[in-house]
C-alpha positions as CSV (number, residue, x, y, z in Angstrom):
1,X,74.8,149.0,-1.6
2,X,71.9,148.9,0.0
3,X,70.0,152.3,1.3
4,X,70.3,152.6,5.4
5,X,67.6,153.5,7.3
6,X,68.5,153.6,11.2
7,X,65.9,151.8,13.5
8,X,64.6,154.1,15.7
9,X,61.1,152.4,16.5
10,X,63.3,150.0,17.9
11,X,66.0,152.6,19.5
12,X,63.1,154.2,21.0
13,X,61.5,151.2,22.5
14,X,64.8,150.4,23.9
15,X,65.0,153.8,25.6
16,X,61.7,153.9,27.3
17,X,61.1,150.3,28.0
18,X,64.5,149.1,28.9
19,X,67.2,151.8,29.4
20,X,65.0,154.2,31.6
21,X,64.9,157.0,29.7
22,X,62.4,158.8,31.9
23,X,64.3,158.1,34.8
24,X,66.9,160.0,33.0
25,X,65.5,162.8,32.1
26,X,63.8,163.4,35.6
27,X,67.9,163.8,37.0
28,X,68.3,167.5,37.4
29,X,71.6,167.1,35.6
30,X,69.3,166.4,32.4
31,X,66.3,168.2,32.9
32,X,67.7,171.9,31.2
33,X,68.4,169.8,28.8
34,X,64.5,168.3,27.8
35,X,65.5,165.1,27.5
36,X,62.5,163.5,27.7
37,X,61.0,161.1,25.1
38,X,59.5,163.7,22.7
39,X,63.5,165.1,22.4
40,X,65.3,161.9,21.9
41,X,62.0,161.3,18.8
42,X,63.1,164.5,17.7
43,X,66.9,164.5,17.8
44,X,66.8,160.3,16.9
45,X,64.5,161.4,13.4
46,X,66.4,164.2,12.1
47,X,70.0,161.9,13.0
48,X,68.4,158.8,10.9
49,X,67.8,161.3,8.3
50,X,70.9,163.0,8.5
51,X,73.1,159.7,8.3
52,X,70.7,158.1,5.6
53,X,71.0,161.1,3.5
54,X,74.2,162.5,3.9
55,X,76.7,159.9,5.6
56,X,76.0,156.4,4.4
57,X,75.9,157.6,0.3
58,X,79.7,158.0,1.3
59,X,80.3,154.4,3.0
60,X,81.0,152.9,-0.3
61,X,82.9,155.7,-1.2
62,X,85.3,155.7,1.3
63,X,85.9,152.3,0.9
64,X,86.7,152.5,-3.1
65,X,88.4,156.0,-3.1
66,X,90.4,155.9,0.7
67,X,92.0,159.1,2.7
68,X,95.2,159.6,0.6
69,X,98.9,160.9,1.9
70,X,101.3,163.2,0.4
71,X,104.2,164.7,1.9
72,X,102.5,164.7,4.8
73,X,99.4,165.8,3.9
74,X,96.4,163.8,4.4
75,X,92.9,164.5,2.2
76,X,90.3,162.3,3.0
77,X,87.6,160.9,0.9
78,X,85.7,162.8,-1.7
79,X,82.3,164.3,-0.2
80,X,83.9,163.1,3.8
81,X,84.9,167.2,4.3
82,X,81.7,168.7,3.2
83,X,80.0,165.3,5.1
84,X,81.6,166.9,8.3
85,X,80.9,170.4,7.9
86,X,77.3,169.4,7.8
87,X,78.0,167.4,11.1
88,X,79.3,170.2,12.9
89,X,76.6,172.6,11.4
90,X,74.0,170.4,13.1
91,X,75.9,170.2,16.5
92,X,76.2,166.3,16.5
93,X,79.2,166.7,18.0
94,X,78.5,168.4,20.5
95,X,75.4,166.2,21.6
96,X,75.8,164.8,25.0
97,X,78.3,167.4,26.0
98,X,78.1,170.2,28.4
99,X,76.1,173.2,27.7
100,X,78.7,175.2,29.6
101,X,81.1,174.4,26.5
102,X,78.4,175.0,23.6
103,X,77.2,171.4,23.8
104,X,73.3,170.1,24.2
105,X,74.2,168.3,27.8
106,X,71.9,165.5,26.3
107,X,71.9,162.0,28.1
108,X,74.4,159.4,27.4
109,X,71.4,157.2,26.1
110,X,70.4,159.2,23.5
111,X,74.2,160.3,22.5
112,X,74.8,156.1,21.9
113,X,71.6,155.9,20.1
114,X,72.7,158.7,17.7
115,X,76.3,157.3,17.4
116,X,75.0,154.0,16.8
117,X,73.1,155.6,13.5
118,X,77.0,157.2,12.7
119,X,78.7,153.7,12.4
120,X,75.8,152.0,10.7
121,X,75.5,154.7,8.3
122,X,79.2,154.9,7.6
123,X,81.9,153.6,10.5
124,X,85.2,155.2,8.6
125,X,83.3,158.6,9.0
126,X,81.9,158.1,12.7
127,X,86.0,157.3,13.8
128,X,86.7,160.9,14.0
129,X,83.7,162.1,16.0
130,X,84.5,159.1,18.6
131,X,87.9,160.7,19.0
132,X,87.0,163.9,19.6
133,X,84.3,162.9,22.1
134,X,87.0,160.5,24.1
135,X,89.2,163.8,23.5
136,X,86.6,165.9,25.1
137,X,85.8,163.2,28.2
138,X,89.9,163.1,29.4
139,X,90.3,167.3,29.2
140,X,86.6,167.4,31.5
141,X,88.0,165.4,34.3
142,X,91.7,166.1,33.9
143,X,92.2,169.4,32.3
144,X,92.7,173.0,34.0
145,X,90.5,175.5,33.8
146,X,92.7,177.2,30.8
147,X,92.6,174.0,29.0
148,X,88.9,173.7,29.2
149,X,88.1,176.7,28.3
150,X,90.8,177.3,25.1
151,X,90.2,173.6,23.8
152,X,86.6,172.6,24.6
153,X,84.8,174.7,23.2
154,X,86.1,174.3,19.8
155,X,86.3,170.5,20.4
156,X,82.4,170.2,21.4
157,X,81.6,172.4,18.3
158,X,83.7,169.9,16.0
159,X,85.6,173.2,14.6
160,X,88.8,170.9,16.1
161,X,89.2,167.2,16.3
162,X,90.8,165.3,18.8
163,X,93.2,162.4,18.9
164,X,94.3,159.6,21.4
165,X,98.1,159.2,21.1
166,X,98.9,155.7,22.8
167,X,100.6,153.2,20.6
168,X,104.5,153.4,19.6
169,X,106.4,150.5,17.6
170,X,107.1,148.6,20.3
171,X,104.6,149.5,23.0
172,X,101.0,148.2,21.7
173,X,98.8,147.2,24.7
174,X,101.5,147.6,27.3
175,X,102.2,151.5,27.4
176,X,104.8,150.3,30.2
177,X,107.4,150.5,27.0
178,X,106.0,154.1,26.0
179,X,109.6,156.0,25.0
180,X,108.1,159.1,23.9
181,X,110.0,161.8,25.2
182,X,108.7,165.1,27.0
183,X,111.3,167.8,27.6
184,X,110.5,170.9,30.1
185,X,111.1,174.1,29.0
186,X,111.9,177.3,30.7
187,X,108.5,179.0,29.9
188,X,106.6,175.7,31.5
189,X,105.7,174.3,28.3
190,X,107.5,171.5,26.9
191,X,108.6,169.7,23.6
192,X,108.2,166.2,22.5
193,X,109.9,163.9,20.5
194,X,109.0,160.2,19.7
195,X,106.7,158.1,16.6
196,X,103.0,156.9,17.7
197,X,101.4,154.9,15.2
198,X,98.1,153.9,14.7
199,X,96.6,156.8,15.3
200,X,92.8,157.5,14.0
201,X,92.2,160.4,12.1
202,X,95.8,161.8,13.2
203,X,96.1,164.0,10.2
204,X,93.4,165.2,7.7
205,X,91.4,168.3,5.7
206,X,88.3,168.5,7.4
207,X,89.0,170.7,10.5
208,X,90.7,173.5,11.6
209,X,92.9,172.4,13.8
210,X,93.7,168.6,15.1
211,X,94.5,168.4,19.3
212,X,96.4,165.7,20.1
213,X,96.7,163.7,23.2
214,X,100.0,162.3,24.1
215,X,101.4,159.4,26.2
216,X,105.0,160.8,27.0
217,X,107.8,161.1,29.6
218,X,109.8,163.1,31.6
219,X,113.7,162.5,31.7
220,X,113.2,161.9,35.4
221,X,110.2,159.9,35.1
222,X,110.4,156.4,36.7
223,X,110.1,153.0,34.4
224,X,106.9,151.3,33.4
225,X,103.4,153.2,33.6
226,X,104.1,155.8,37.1
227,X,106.4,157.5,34.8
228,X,103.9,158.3,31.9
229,X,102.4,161.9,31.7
230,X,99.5,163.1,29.7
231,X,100.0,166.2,27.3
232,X,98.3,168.4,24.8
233,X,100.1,169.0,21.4
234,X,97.9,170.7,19.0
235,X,99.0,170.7,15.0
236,X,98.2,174.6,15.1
237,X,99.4,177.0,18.2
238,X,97.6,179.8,18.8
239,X,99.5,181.9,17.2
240,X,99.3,180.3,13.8
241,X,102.4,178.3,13.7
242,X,102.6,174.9,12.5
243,X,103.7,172.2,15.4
244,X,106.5,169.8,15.2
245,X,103.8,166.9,14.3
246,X,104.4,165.7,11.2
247,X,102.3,163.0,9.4
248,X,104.7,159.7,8.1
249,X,102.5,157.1,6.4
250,X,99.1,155.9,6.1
251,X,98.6,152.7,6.9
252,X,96.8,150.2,4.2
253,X,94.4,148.5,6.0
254,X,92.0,145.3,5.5
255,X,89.0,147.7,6.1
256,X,87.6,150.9,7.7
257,X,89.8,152.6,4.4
258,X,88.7,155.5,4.6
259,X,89.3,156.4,7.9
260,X,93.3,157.6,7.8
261,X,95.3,155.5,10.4
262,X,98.3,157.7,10.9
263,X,101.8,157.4,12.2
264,X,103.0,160.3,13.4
265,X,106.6,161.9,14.1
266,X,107.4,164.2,17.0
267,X,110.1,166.2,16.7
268,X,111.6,166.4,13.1
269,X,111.8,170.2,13.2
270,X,109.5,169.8,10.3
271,X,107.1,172.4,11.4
272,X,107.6,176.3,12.5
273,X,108.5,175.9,15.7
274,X,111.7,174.3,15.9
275,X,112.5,170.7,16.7
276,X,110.1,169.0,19.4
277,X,106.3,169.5,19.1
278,X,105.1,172.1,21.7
279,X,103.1,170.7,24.5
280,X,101.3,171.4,28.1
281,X,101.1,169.0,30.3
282,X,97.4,167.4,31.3
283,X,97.2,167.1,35.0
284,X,99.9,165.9,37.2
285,X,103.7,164.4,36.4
286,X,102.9,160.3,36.1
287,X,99.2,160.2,36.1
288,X,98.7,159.8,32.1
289,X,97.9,156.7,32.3
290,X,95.5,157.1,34.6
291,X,93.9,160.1,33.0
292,X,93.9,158.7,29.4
293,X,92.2,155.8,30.4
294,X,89.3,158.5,31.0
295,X,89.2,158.6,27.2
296,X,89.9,154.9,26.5
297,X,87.0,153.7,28.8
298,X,84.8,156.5,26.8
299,X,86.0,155.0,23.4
300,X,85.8,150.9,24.5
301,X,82.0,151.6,25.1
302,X,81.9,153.9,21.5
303,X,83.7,151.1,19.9
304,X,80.6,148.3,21.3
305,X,78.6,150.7,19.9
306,X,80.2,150.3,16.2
307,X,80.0,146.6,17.0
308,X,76.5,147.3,17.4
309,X,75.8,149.5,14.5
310,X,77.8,147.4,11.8
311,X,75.5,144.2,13.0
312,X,72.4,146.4,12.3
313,X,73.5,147.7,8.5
314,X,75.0,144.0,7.7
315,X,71.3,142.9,8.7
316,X,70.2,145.5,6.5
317,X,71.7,144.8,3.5
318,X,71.8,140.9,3.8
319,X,67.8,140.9,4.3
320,X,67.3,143.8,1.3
321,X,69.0,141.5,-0.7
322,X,67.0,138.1,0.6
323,X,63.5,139.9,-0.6
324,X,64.6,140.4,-4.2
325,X,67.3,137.8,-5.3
326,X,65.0,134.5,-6.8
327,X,66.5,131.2,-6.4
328,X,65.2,127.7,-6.4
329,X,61.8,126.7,-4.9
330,X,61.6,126.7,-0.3
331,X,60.3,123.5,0.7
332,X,56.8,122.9,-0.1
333,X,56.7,125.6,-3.0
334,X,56.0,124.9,-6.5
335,X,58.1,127.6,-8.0
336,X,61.0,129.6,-7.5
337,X,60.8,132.5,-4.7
338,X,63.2,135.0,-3.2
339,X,65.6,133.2,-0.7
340,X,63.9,135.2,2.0
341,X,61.5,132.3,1.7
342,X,64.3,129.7,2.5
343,X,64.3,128.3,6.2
344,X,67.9,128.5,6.5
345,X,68.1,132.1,5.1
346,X,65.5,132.7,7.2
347,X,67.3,131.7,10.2
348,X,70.2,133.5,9.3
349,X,68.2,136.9,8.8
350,X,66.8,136.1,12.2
351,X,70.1,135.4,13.9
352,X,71.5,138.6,12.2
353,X,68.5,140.5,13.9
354,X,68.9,139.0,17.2
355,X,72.5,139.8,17.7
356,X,71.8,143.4,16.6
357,X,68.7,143.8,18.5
358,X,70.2,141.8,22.0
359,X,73.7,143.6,21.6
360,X,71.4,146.8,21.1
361,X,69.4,146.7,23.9
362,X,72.3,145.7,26.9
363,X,74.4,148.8,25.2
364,X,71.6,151.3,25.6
365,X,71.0,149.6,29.1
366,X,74.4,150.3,30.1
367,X,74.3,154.3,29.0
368,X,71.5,154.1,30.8
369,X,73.5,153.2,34.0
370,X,75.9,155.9,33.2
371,X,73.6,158.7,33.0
372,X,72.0,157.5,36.4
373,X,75.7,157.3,38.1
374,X,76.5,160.6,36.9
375,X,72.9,162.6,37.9
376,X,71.5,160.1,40.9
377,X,71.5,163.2,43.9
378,X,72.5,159.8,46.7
379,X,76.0,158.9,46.0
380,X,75.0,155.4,47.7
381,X,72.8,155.0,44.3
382,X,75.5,157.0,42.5
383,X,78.2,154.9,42.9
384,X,76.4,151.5,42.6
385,X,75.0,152.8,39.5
386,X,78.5,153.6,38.1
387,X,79.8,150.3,39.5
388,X,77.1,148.4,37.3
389,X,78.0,150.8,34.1
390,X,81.7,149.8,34.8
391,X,80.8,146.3,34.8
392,X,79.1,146.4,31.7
393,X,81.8,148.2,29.5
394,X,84.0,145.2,28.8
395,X,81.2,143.0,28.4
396,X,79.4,145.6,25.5
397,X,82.8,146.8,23.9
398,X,84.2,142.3,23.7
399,X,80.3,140.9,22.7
400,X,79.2,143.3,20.8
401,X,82.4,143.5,18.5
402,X,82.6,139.9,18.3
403,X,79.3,138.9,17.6
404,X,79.8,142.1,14.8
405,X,82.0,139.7,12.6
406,X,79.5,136.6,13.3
407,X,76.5,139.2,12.2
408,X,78.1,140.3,8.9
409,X,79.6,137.0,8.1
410,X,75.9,135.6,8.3
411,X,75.9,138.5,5.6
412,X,78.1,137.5,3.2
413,X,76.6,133.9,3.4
414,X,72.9,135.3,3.0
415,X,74.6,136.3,-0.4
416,X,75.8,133.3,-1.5
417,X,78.7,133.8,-3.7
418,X,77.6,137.3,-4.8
419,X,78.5,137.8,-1.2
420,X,82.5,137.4,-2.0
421,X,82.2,139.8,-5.1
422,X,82.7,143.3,-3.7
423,X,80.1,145.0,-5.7
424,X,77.6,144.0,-3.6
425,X,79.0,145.4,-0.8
426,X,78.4,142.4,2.0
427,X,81.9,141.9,1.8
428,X,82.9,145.6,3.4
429,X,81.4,145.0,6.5
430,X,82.8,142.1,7.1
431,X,86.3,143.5,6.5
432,X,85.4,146.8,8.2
433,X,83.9,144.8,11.5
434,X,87.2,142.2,11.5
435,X,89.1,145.5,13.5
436,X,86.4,145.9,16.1
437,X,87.8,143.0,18.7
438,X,90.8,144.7,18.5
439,X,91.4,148.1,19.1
440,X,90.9,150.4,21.9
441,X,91.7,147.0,23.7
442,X,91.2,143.7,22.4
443,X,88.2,140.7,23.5
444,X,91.2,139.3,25.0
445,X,92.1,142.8,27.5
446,X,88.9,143.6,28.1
447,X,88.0,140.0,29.3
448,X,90.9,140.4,31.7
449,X,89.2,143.3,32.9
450,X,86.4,141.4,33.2
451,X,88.0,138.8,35.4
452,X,90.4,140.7,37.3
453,X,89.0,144.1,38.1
454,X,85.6,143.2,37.6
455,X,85.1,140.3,39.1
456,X,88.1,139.1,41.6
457,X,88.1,142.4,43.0
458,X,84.7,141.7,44.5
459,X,84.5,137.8,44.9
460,X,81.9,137.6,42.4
461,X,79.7,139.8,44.2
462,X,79.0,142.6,41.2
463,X,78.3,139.7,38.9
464,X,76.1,137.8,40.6
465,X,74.4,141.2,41.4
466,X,73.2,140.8,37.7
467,X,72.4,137.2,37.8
468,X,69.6,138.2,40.6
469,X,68.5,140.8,38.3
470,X,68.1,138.2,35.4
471,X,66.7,135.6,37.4
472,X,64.1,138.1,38.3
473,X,63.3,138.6,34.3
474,X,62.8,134.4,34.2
475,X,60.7,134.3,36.9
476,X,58.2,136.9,35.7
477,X,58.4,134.8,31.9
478,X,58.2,131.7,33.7
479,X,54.4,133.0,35.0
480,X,53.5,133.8,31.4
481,X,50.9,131.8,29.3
482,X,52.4,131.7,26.1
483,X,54.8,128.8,25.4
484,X,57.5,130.6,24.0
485,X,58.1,132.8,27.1
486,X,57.8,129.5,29.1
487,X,61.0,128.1,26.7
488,X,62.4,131.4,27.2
489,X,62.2,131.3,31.2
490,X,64.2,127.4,30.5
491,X,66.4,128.7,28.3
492,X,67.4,131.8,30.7
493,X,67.5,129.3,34.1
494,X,69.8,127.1,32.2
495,X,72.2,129.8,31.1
496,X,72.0,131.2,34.7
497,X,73.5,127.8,36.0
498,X,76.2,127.9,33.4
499,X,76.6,131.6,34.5
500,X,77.4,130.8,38.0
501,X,78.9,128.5,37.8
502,X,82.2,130.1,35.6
503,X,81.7,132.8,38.4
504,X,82.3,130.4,41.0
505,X,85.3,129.1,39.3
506,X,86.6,132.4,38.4
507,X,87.0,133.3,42.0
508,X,87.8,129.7,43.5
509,X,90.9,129.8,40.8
510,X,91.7,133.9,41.0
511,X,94.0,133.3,43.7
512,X,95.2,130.1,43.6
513,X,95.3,129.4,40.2
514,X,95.3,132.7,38.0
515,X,96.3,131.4,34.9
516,X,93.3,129.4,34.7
517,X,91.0,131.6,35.5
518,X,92.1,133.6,33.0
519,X,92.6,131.0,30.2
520,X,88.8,131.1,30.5
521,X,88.1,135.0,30.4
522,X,87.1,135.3,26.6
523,X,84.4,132.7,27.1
524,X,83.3,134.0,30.6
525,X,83.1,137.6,28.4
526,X,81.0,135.9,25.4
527,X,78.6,133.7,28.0
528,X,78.2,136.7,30.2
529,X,77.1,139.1,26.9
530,X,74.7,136.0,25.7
531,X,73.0,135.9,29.3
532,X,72.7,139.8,29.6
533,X,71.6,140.5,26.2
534,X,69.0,137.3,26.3
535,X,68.0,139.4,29.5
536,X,67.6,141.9,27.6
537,X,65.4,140.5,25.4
538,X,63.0,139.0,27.8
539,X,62.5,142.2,29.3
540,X,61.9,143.0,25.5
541,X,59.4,140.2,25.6
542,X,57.4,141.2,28.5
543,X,57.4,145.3,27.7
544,X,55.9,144.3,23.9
545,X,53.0,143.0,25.9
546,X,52.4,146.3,27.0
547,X,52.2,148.3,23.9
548,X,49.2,149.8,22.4
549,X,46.8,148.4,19.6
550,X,48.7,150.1,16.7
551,X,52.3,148.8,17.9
552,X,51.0,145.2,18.1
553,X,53.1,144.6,14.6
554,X,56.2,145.6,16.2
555,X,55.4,143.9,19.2
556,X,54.8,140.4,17.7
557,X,58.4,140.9,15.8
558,X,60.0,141.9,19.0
559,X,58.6,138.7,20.6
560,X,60.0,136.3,17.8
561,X,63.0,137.8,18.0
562,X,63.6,137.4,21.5
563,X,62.4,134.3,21.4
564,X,64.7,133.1,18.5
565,X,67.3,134.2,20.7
566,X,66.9,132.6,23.5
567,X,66.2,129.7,21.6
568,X,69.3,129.6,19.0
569,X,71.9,131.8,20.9
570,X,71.3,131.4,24.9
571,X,72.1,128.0,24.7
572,X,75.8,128.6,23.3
573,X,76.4,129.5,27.4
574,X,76.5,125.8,28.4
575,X,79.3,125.2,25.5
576,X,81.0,128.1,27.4
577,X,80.6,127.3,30.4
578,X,82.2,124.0,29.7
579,X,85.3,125.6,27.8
580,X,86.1,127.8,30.9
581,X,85.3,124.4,33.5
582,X,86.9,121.6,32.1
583,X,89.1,123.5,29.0
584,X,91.8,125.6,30.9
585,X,94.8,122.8,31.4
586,X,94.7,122.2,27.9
587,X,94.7,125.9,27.1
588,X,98.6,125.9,28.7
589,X,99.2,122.2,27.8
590,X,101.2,122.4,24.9
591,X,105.2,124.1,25.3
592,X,105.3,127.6,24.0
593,X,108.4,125.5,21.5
594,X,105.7,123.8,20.7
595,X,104.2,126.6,18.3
């Protein structure tokens, strides 16, 4: 496999040109904290070096030699513990947590940046940190003061890792059908008993101790989600003692292989503690839901991010390859020349690029949002701020996994049939990027989010916020001299139209017509992440102009690429636009007997 190396000229450009990192760092909630552009350099060089020296070395690995089970014991990877005690040594779990906790309180902007490096470098290894940082997120805004302090701190320092226990057999995305069962006890604790599957990183060697957090009833709790409650069942008590949590299976999975995807028992009296795994609860009776989606929300956004990250390393590889494999002569040439040469490589390599770059810069836009919602001293700005962020989550976790499976299929087919032969490695991301849509919600939940919560609940109004915002971006290309910003400025004005115009029709059909406006939520989702990105890149376009003499070679790159994506992508929104417009009857035409 290719050798990574993460792109921080680009990350950085991103963070002072486009995400506001200044504006950041100028919050006082930041400014203890230094995180000004010199830090983020610092902590974004010694991150590319850690994951280029230490973590991707190990991607292949993992995906050869896979976490193994026996007996209910879980060992992962060759190299993956040592891996992580090198993590945890230099505090990268602990990055963008609080420095009450032993964390570096570090924006959320420069936490994504570094996380991005993580799933590039090797995504089965980055699973567990994501967990323990969605882990860390739900016990900050729901835990009790005793909770925080006996669990965080050894959750920020990575000493423990954390889990999110959700899924069951027969309740996948609608944790209505949660049966797990949560029994008081006379000393206020309480035991559960129940199987959640799919659970990341659920058992394994490379920490101390593994918290788990639990979806679970009461035997009084009402049906569907009021009666699901939020608890803490960690694999070790305090006292030593081995909880009744007890590793069943592996699963065997199409990729990410190294990452062990557990299923887990409750209640077996398998441990040392008697039957039922020992528990507290998290906040009030019938609020888990509510609380866990606290560390969902955390990990939609962390999974964009892997979306992200696995469209930058498939772009990697594919054009390392493209510079050194010879075949056939380009158009015009007299002899034969590395496919890099080809046009339709080329455009491949540069459609690769663009998705990473555009998906890139909206993610790092949106962090951006976050860290201003959380440290903005008006709570006016505040909450609008955190209204935009919320906006933006769906949209960054469905595009940028999507577009994830387009980027490293263009990667496999930059390879030609070496591509299909594993030993060339194309072939991992694409199986490894094929289970982004789908957990921690799939393209298909997070575009309902999209459509119900984020946009019925307004009329339209947050969205078209946006639109104003990009229109602002054409304008100022529109003025430009150069004809490509002038074909961008088209490009964007067109996909506005398109934009609105699904908007329109999401809200006209939300209440008289809701299954059609949400047979068209996917495409409103894919549309709305090509027009924000392209936005994205335009403000890209405009900021390279800006850049000093010795930058100008990055600059001129930036520009093409933008331009290529405005060009080659942007105009997928009119295709969209029509498939949400004129394609919903036929979405519900055919009988479900008809399947």
């Amino acid at each position: 496999m290719s050798d990574y190396n993460a792109p921080v000229k680009d990350m950085m450009f991103v963070l002072e040109r486009l995400a506001g990192l200044d504006a950041v760092a100028a919050l006082p909630a930041y400014r203890d904290a230094g995180a000004d552009a010199e830090t983020a350099a610092a902590v974004l060089d010694e991150c590319a070096r850690f994951t280029r020296e230490v973590l991707a070395p190990l991607d292949r690995t993992g995906d050869t030699r896979p976490s193994t089970w026996e007996q209910g014991a879980v060992r992962t990877t060759p190299g993956f513990r040592e891996a992580y005690a090198q993590f945890t040594q230099g505090g990268w779990q602990g990055l963008q947590h609080p420095q009450e906790y032993g964390g570096q309180g570090l924006p959320k902007i420069i936490g994504a940046a570094c996380n991005e490096m993580l799933n590039s470098s090797n995504l089965s290894f980055a699973l567990c940190p994501l967990l323990t940082d969605g882990a860390i997120e739900a016990l900050l805004t729901a835990g009790s003061q005793q909770q925080k302090s006996r669990f965080l701190p050894r959750l920020v320092s990575g000493e423990w890792t954390g889990t999110m226990n959700l899924t069951e057999p027969q309740a996948g995305s609608d944790l209505a059908l949660v049966r797990t069962r949560a029994v008081p006890q006379d000393d206020g604790s309480y035991r559960l008993f129940g199987q959640k599957i799919f659970i990341t990183y659920g058992e394994h060697d490379m920490a101390d101790n593994i918290v788990h957090l639990v979806l679970a009833r009461l035997p009084d709790a009402p049906p569907g989600v009021k009666g699901i409650s939020l608890f803490i069942a960690p694999k070790f008590l305090d006292d030593g003692r081995r909880n009744d949590v007890w590793c069943a299976s592996l699963e065997h999975k199409l990729g990410i292989k190294a990452s062990p995807t557990a299923v887990l028992l409750y209640g077996e009296d398998k441990g040392e503690v008697g039957p039922g795994a020992v528990a507290e609860m998290v906040g009030e009776p019938g609020r888990g839901l509510e609380f866990m989606f606290i560390m969902m929300n955390a990990a939609r956004y962390a999974v964009g991010m892997q979306g992200v990250g696995l469209a930058e390393r498939a772009y990697q590889h594919a054009a390392a390859y493209a510079r050194q494999r010879v075949q056939s002569r380009p158009p015009g040439a007299r002899q034969s020349m590395p496919i890099v040469h080809h046009p339709d490589v080329r455009r491949m390599l540069m459609g690769m690029r663009a998705l990473a770059e555009g998906s890139r810069a909206l993610a790092l836009y949106a962090a951006g949002l976050h860290d201003l919602g959380i440290g903005e001293a008006d709570p006016e700005v505040r909450a609008q701020h955190t209204a935009d962020y919320e906006f933006l989550v769906p949209i960054v976790k469905g595009f940028s996994t999507e577009i994830s499976l387009e980027a490293s299929s263009l990667g496999v087919q930059v390879h030609g049939g070496m591509g299909f032969i594993e030993e060339t490695g194309a072939a991992q991301y694409y199986r490894d990027a094929r289970i982004l849509p789908i957990y921690e919600g799939t393209t298909a939940i997070q575009a309902n989010d999209l459509v119900g919560r984020k946009t019925l609940r307004d009329a339209g109004a947050l969205a078209r916020r946006f639109a104003a915002r990009v229109r602002d971006t054409r304008q100022q290309l529109a003025q430009q001299q150069q004809p490509g910003a002038r074909v961008m400025a088209q490009r964007l004005e067109q996909a506005l139209g398109a934009y609105g115009d699904v908007v329109d029709f999401i809200v006209r059909s939300g209440a008289d017509s809701p299954a059609a406006a949400y047979a068209g939520s996917v495409p409103y989702l894919m549309l709305s992440g090509y027009l924000l990105a392209a936005w994205q890149m335009g403000r890209a376009w405009l900021a390279a102009g800006e850049l000093p003499p010795e930058q100008q070679e990055f600059a001129a790159a930036k520009r093409a690429t933008a331009e290529f994506f405005c060009a080659h992508l942007l105009p997928r929104c009119g295709a969209l636009r029509d498939a949400v417009l004129d394609g919903c009857d036929s979405v519900m035409a055919l009988p479900a007997e008809a399947f």
